[in-house]
C-alpha positions as CSV (number, residue, x, y, z in Angstrom):
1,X,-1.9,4.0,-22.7
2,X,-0.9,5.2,-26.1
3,X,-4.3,5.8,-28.5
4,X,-4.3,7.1,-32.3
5,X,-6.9,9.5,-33.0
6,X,-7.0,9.0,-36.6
7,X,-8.5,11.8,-39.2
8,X,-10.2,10.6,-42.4
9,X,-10.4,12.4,-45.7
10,X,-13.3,14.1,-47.4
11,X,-13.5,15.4,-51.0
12,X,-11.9,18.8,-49.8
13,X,-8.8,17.4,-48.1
14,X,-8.1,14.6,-51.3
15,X,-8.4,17.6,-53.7
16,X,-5.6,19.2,-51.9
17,X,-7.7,22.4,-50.3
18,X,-6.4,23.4,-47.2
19,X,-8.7,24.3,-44.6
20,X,-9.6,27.9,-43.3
21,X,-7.5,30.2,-41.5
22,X,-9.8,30.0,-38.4
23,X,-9.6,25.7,-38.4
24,X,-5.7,26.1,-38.9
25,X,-5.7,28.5,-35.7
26,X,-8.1,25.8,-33.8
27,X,-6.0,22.3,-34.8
28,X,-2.6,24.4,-33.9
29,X,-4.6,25.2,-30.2
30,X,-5.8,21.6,-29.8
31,X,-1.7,20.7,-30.6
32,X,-0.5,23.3,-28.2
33,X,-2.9,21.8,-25.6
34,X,-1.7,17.9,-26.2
35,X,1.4,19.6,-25.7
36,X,1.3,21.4,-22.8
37,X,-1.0,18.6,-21.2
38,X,2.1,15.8,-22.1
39,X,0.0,13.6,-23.9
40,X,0.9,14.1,-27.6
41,X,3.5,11.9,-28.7
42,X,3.4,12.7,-32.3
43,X,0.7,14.1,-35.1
44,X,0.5,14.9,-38.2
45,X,-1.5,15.6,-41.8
46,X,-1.0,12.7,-45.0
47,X,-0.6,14.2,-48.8
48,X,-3.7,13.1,-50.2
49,X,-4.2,9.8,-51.6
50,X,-3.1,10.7,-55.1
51,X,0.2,10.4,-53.9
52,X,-0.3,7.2,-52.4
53,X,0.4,3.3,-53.1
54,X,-2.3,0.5,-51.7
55,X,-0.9,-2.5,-51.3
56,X,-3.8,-5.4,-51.1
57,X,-3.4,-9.2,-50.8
58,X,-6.5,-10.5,-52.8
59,X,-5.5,-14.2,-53.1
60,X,-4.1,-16.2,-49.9
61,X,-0.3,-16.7,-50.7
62,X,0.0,-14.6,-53.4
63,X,1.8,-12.6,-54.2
64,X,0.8,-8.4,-53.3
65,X,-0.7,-6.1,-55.6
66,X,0.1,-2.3,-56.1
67,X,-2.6,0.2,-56.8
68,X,-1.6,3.9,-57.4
69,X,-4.1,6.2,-55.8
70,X,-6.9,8.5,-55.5
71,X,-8.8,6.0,-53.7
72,X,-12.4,6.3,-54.6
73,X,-13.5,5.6,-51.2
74,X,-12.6,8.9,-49.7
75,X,-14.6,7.5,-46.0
76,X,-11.9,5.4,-45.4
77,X,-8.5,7.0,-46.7
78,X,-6.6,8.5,-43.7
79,X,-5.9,11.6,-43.8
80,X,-3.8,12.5,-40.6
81,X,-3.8,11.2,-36.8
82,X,-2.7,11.8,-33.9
83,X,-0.6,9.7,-31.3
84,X,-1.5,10.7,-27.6
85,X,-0.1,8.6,-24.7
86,X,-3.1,8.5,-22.0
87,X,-3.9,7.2,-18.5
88,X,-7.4,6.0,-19.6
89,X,-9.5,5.2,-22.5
90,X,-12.1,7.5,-20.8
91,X,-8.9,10.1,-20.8
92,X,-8.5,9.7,-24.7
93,X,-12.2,10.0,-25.6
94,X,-11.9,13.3,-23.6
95,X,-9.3,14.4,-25.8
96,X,-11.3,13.0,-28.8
97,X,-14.3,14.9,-27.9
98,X,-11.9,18.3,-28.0
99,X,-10.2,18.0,-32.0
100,X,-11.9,20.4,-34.0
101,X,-14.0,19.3,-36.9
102,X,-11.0,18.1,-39.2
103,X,-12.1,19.4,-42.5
104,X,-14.2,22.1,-41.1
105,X,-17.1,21.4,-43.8
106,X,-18.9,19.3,-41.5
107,X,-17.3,16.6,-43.1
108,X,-14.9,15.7,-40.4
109,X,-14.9,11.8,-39.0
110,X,-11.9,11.3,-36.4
111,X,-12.0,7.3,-35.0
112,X,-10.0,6.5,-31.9
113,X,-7.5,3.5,-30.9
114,X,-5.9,1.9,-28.4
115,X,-2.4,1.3,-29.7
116,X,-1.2,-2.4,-29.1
């Protein structure tokens, strides 16, 4: 069962600072460990939202709209995720439980879900 542990931004990872030595050392165990379990399929960080394009849909049949970031909404820009392939949901919400706080400012919000 393949599940997407996905990291959201905070103030600190859309203004580009990277987190502490001691987090980097704890996300690159928590990778290692996917790894060496055989349950990561992929992860990775996002540039921060200033970089990116939203593309919204605001009338039905019409035609898309383009809007260049930062996103003011910083609670619900993406930040990174994780793709871990799982033999329960109970199994992924175990690995959930395990990712370090994300932006290490107690900021950190990490949803998990089941991949289609």
């Amino acid at each position: 069962m393949l599940f997407m542990l996905i990291v959201y931004a905070s103030k600190n990872s859309e203004a580009g600072e990277l987190p502490s030595a001691e987090l980097m050392d704890a996300m690159d165990k928590y990778n290692d460990d996917l790894v060496e379990a055989g349950v990561r399929v992929m992860a990775n960080g996002l540039h921060p939202s200033s970089e990116g394009i939203r593309i919204t849909f605001p009338v039905p049949g019409g035609e898309p709209v383009l809007e260049s970031g930062p996103f003011a909404d910083v609670q619900n820009v993406v930040a990174g995720f994780f793709l871990i392939d799982v033999q329960s949901k109970e199994e992924a919400i175990q690995w959930a439980m395990k990712v370090p706080d994300p932006q290490g400012f107690g900021e950190g919000k990490v949803e998990l879900r089941q991949v289609f």
